[in-house]
N, C-alpha and C positions, 0 to 999 in steps of 0.2 A: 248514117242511120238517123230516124225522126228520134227525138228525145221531147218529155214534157221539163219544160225550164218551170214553170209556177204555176201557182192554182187560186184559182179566185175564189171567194165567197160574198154576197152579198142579198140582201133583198129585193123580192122584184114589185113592190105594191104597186097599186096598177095609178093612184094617183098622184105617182110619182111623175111618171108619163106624163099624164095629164099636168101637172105644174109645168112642166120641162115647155110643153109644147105650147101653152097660155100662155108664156111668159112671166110665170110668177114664181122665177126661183130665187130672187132677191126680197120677195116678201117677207116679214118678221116671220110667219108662219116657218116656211119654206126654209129660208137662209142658213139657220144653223145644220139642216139635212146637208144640204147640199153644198156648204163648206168641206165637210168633211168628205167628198171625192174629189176634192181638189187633188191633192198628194195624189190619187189615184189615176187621174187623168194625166198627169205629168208622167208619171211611174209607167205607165202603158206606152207613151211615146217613147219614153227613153228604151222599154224594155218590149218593141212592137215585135209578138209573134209571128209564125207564119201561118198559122190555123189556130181558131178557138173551138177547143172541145166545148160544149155549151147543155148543161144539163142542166132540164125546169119541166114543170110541168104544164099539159095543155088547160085551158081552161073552157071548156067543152066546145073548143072551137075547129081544133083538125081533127076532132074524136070526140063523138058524141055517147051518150050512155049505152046505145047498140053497140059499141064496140070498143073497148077500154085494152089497149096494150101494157101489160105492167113495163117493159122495156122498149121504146120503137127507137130507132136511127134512122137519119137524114140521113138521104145518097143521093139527093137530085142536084143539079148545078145551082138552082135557085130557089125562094123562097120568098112569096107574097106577104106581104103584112095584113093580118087576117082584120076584116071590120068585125069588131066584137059589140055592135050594135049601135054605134055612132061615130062610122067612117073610121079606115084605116086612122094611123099612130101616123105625122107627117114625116117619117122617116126612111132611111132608105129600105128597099127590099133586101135581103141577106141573102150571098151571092157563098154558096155548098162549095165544098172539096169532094166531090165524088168517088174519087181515086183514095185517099186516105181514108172515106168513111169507109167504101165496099170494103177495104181490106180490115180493117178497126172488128167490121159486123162480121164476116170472114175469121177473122182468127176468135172471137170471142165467144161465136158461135162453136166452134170448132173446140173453145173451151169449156165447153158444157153450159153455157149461158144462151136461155131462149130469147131471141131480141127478133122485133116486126122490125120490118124493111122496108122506109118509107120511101118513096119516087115523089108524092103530090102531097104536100100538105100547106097551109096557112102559117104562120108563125104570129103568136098575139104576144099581150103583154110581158108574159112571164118568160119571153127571150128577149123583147124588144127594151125591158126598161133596163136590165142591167146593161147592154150595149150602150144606151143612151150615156148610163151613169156612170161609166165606163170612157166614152168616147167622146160624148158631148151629143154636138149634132152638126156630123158632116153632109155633106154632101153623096159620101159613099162611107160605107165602114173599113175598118181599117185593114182589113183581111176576111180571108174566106172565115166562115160556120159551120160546126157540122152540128144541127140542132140535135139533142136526145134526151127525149119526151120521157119522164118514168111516172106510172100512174100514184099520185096521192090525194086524188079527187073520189075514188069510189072503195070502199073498201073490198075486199083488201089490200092493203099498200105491202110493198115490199119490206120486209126487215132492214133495221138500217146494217145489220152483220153480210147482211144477203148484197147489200148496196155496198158496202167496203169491200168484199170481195171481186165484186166486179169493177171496182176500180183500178184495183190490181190487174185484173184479168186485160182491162182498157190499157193500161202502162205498158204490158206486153206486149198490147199490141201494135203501141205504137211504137214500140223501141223497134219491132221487127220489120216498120217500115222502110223499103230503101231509097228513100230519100233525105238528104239531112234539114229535116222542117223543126223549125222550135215551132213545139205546140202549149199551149196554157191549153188545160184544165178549167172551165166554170162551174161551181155549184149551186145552184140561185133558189131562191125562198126562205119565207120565216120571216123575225122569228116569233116568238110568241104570239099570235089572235088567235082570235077567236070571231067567226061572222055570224051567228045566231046562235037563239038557245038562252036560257037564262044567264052564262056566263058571258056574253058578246059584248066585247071590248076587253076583255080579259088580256091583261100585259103583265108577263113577271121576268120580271129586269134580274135578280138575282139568278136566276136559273139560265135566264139567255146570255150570262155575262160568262155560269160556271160552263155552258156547255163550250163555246171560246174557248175557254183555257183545256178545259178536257180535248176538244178539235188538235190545239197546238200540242198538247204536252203525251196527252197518252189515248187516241183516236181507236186503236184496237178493242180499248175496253170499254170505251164509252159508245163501239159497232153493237155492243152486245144490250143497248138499253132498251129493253122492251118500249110496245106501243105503246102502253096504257101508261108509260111513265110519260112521255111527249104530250098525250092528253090531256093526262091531270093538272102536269105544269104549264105544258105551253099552251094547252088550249087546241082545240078541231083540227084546224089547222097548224098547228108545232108541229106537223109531222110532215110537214113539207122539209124540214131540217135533214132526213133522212138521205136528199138529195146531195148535202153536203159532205154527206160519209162516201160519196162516190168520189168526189174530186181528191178528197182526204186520202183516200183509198190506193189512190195512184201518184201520190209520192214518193221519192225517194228512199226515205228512213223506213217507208212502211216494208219494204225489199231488204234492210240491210247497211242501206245508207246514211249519209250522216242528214242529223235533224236540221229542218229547213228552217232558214230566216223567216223573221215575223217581219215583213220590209211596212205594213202598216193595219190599224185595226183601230174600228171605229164602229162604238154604239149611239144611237139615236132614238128616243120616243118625244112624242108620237109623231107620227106620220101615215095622216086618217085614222086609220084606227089599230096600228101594227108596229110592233116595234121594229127598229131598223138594224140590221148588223150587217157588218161590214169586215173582210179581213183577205189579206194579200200574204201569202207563204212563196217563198221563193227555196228551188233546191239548190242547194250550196254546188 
């Protein structure tokens, strides 16, 4: 049967990308970011899945304000690299598990969770950088994607108690797969900005460091922190972090199991205008 071996966390800022692909990751700017995926790039080879669950959100590019899914899943074979208004990311398109998703959307559904079922969509930044930062830049990615878009662009955004349960719900369903696929889990965004408004540039490092340790240590209760707390601390955007509580969600321990290894964790500011976090959970 499929099992989830690890789960990723990381940020997707979009001129992240944008350094990767100018060639300015050795920059003084740049350099110390992207030290710190070194260990992670080595860690993914040694530890290369057979499928990446892959949860981010869109950024009004396969879903525009007429039509906002709180939950959608990829089920198509492939996956275009969306131009988010100056030309695709020069990276490869992301090649779907169709078979693993149908069934993933299939049982999840079936678990009382409403999820849109996507065949056609674009893939922009916020799936494309953390592959990049993740993989590097190959020529092809190292395995299939299954993209899953959760809305934290219009309100209202899902609860993150609401997102840890359907990570669980995700775990089920992938252990019910019959085939035996190690799959990773990604949870992408954050953590702390803020992009307009009188707080914009807002970064708080103390908050983005405890929410990390709460991730690792005790993730159930820290499902249950209201929005207006992510707001106040992290800023408009801190509630992309919500996205995190899904991967979180489909762990090991969260079932019953023993507490997973911290195999590596790294924080960064700035980078443009977002703080960076970074963290690799492995189930024992």
């Amino acid at each position: 049967m499929a099992s989830i071996s690890a789960s990723v966390y990381t940020s997707h800022v979009p001129a992240i990308g944008v350094a990767m692909d100018l060639g300015k990751t050795a920059e003084p700017y740049w350099q110390p970011l992207f030290a710190g995926y070194e260990y992670s790039k080595q860690w993914l080879r040694d530890n290369e899945p057979d499928v990446v669950f892959l949860v981010y959100n869109d950024h009004a590019t396969a879903f525009s304000l007429d039509l906002i899914p709180t939950f959608a899943i990829g089920c198509a074979e492939k996956y275009l690299v969306a131009d988010e208004g100056w030309g695709p990311r020069p990276v490869p398109d992301v090649v779907g598990h169709p078979e693993l998703a149908s069934h993933i959307a299939q049982s999840v559904i079936q678990d009382d969770f409403d999820l849109t079922i996507v065949n056609n969509m674009p893939v922009d930044h916020g799936l494309t950088v953390p592959l990049s930062l993740m993989c590097g830049q190959p020529q092809v990615w190292p395995c299939p994607v299954i993209p899953f878009a959760v809305n934290v662009v219009q309100y209202p955004a899902p609860s993150g108690r609401r997102c840890f349960e359907l990570g669980k719900a995700i775990c089920r369903a992938v252990e019910k797969f019959d085939e035996p696929l190690r799959v990773q889990i990604w949870g992408t965004g954050g953590m702390s900005h803020q992009l307009q408004g009188a707080r914009a540039g807002l970064i708080n490092r103390e908050w983005d460091n405890r929410f990390i340790d709460r991730l690792i240590a005790e993730p159930a209760e820290l499902a249950r922190l209201p929005h207006i707390d992510y707001v106040r601390e992290a800023g408009s955007e801190g509630i992309e972090l919500v996205m995190w509580l899904i991967a979180r969600g489909a762990m090991a321990d969260v079932a019953g199991g023993a507490a997973p290894k911290v195999a590596h964790r790294f924080y960064h500011v700035p980078a443009s205008n977002t703080a960076v976090g970074h963290l690799i959970l492995e189930n024992s």
